[in-house]
Residue frames relative to the residue before (quaternion, step in Angstrom):
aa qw qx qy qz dx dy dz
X 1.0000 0.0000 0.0000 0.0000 0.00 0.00 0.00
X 0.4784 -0.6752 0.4538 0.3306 3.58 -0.95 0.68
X 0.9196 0.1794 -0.1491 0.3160 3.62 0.77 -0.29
X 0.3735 0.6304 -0.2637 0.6274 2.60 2.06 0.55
X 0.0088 -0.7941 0.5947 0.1255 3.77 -1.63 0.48
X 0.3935 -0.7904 0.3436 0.3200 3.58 0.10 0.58
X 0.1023 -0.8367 0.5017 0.1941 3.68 -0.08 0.91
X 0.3571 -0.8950 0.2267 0.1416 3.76 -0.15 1.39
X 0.4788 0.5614 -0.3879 0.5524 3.19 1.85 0.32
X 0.7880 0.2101 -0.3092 0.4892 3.31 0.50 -0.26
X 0.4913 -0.7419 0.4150 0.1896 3.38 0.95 -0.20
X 0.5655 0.4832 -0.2756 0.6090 3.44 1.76 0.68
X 0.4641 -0.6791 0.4949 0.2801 3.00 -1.24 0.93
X 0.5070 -0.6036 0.6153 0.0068 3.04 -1.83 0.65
X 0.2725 0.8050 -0.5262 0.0281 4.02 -0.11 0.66
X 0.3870 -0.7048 0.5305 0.2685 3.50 -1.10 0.65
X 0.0513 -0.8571 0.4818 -0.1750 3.32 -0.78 1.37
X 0.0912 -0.8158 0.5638 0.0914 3.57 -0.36 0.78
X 0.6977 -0.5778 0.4231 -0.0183 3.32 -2.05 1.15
X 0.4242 0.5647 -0.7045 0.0702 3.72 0.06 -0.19
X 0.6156 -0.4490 0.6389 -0.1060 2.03 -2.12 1.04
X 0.2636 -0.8302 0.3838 0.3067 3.98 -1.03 0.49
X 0.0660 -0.7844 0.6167 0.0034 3.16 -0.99 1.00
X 0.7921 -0.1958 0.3411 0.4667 3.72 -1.56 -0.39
X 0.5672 -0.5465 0.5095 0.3464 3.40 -1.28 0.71
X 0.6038 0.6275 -0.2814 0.4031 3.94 0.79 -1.13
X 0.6985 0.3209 -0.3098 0.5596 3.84 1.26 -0.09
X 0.5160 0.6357 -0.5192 0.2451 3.52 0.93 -0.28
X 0.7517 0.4515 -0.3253 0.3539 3.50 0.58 -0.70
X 0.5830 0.4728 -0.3612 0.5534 3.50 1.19 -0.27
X 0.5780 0.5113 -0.4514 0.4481 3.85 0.79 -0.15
X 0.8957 0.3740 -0.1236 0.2063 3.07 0.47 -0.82
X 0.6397 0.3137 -0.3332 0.6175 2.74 2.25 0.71
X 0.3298 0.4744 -0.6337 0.5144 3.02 1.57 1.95
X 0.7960 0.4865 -0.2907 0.2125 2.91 0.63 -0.29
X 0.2412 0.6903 -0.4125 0.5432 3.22 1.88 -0.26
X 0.7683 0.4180 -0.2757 0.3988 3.39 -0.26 -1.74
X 0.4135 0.7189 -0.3558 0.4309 3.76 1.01 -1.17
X 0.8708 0.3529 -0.1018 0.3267 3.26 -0.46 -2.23
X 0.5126 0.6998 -0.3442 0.3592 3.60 1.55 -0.95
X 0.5787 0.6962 -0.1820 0.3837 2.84 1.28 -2.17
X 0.8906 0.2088 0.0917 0.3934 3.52 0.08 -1.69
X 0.5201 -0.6284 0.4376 0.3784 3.01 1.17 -1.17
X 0.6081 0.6418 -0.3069 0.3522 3.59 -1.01 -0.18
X 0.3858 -0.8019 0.4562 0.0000 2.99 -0.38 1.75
X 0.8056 0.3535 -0.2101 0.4265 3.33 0.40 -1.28
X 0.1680 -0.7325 0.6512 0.1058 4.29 -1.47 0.37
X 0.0282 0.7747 -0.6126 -0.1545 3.50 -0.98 -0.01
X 0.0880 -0.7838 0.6034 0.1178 3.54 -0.70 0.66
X 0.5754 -0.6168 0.4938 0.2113 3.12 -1.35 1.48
X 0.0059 -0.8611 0.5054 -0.0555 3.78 -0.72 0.74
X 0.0074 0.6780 -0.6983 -0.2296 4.04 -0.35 0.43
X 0.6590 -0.5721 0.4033 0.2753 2.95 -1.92 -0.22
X 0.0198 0.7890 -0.5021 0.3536 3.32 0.90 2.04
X 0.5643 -0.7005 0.3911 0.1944 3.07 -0.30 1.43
X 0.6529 0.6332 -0.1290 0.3952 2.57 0.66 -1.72
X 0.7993 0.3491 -0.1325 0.4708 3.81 0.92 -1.66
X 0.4549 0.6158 -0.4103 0.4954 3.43 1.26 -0.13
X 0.6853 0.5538 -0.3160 0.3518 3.43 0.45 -1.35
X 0.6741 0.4998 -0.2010 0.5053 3.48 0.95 -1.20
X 0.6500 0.5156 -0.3478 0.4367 3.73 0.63 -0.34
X 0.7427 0.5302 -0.1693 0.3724 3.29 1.08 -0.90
């Protein structure tokens, strides 16, 4: 797998992944071309972004 490593004692995979957190709309675009730069750097394929149930932040994800 390209972003995945198999760890062979346990026999599960292993993926590097990164976190944002929520914040203000006014950092999203600068996050997300640190992070690009970030993923180049190291790798890693996969993000998750921390979300309540805020209209408002839902909309933007989608």
């Amino acid at each position: 797998m390209r972003y995945a490593t198999l760890d062979k004692d346990t026999n599960k995979y292993n993926i590097s992944a990164f976190l944002i957190a929520q914040f203000g709309n006014e950092l999203m675009d600068l996050t997300f071309e640190l992070l690009k730069h970030v993923q180049y750097c190291v790798g890693g394929g996969v993000v998750y972004s921390d979300c309540e149930n805020v209209v408002k932040v839902e909309s933007f994800q989608s």
